[in-house]
N, C-alpha and C positions, 0 to 999 in steps of 0.2 A: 504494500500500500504506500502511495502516496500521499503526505497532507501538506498540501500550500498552506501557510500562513504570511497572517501580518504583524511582524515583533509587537506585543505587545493588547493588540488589539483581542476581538471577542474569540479569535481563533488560535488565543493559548488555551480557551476553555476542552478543542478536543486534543490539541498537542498535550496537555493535564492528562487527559482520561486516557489516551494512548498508552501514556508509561504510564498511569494507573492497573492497564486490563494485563500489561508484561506483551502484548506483543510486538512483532516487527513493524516498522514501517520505517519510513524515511521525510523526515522536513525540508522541505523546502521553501526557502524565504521567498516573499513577493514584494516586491519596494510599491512606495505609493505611484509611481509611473506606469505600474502595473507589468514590471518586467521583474522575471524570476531569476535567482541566484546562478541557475545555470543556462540565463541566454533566451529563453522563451520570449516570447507575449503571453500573457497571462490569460488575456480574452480567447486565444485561441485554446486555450484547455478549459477554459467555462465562460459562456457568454456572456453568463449576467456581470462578471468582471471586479467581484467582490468576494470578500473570504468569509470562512477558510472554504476549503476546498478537497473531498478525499478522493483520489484516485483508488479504487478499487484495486482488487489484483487480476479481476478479469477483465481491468478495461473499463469498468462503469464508472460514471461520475456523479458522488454526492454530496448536496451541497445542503448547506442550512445548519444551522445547530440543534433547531427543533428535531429534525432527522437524524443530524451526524450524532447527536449523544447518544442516543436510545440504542444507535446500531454500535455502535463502537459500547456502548456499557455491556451489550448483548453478545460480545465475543469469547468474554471471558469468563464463564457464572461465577468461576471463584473468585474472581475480585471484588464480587459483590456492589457493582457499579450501578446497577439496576436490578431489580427483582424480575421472576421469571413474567413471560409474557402471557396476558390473559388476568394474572392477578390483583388484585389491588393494590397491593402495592409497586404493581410496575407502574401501574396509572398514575400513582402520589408522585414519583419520579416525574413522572412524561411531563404531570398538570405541572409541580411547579420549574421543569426546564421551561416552558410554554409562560408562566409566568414572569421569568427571567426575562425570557426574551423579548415580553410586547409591554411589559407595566415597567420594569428596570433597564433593559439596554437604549431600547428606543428613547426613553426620555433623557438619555444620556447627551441624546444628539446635538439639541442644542449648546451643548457645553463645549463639546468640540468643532461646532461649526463656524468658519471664519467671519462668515455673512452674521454672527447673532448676534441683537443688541443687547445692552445691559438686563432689560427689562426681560425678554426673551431668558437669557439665564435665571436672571431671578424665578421665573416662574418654573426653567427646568428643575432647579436645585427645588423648590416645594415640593414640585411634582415628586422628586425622586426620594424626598426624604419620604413623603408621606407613605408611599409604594413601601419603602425599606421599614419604615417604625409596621407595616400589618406583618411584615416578615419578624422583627424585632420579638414584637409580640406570639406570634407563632412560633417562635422558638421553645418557649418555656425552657426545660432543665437539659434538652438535648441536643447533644454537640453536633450534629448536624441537620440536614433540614426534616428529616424524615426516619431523626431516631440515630441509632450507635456508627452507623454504615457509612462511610462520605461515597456520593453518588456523583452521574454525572450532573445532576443538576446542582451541588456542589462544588464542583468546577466551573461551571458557569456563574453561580452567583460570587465565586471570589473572585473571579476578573472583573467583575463589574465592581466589587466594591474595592480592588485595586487602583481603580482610575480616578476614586473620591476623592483621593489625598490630590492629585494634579490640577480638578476643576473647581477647589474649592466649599465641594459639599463635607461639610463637619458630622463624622458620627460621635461626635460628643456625650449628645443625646441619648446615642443609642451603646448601652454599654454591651449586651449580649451580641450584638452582630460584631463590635471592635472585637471582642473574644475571639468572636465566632474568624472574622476575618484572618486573626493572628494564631489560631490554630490549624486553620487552611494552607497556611503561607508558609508554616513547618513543617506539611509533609514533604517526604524526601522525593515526589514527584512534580510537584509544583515549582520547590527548587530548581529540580533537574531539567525543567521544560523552561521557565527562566532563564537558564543557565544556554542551555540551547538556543535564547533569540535574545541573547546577549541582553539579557533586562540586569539594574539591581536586584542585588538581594533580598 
């Protein structure tokens, strides 16, 4: 397998779960001009032109995180990245990767977008606390989002709360998700996938 990423961005969430499941693959960086480490154009290995991005090993091309976590959790059962399929609790997985993705990343946008104006940010940083304090709250006593297990919707949600500390939003407020973040950030895969697209520690 295949996986393009962008250093940094939401597609450390399946480079995380990769070395989470122990299997092979190979990363490959894509710069913001959308040319790859080894020479590519990016659009021509996915059109929509955005990451990340897995190359299968027969060839297929999947894209999304909604989709790439569930499958890539689903490789390895003993890693326990996702519960088996059909049960409920692979659903609690799927729902909050799916939550991640449209209530937390998306609102992120405006923080990083050149074009926002002040006010535009003010309103993403509410948006994005408010989204984060129902997760806060949802946490109660368990270290991850869905009990003793980090899944891959726990690699998702710790990139996202990665990028707080750059755009300004304060978890101050919220003392279980700082936990939650800085226990995330010690596993030795999170490291090792940082470590990989040249981020800090």
């Amino acid at each position: 397998m295949k996986l393009y990423y962008l250093a940094g961005a939401c597609s450390l969430a399946p480079h995380i779960s990769l070395i989470e499941a122990g299997v092979a693959f190979e990363a490959i960086a894509v710069d913001r001009q959308k040319q790859t480490a080894d020479g590519q154009d990016f659009r021509t290995i996915s059109a929509k032109g955005y990451l990340p991005a897995l190359v299968l090993d027969d060839g297929e091309l999947l894209t999304e995180n909604a989709a790439l976590l569930p499958y890539i959790g689903g490789l390895n059962p003993a890693a326990k990245l996702i519960p088996a399929p059909g049960t409920l609790a692979h659903f609690r997985v799927t729902e909050w990767t799916a939550y991640v993705c449209s209530e937390i990343h998306k609102n992120f946008g405006p923080l990083f977008r050149p074009g926002s104006t002040d006010e535009m940010k003010a309103a993403a940083r509410e948006m994005v606390l408010g989204r984060l304090a129902f997760i806060e709250n949802s946490l109660g006593d368990k270290p991850y989002l869905t009990g003793n297990d980090f899944t891959v919707a726990d690699a998702y949600l710790y990139v996202t709360l990665s990028w707080t500390s750059k755009v300004a939003v304060d978890l101050g407020g919220l003392p279980k998700l700082a936990a939650y973040l800085a226990r995330c950030a010690a596993r030795p895969a999170v490291q090792a996938a940082r470590k990989a697209e040249n981020l800090p520690a």
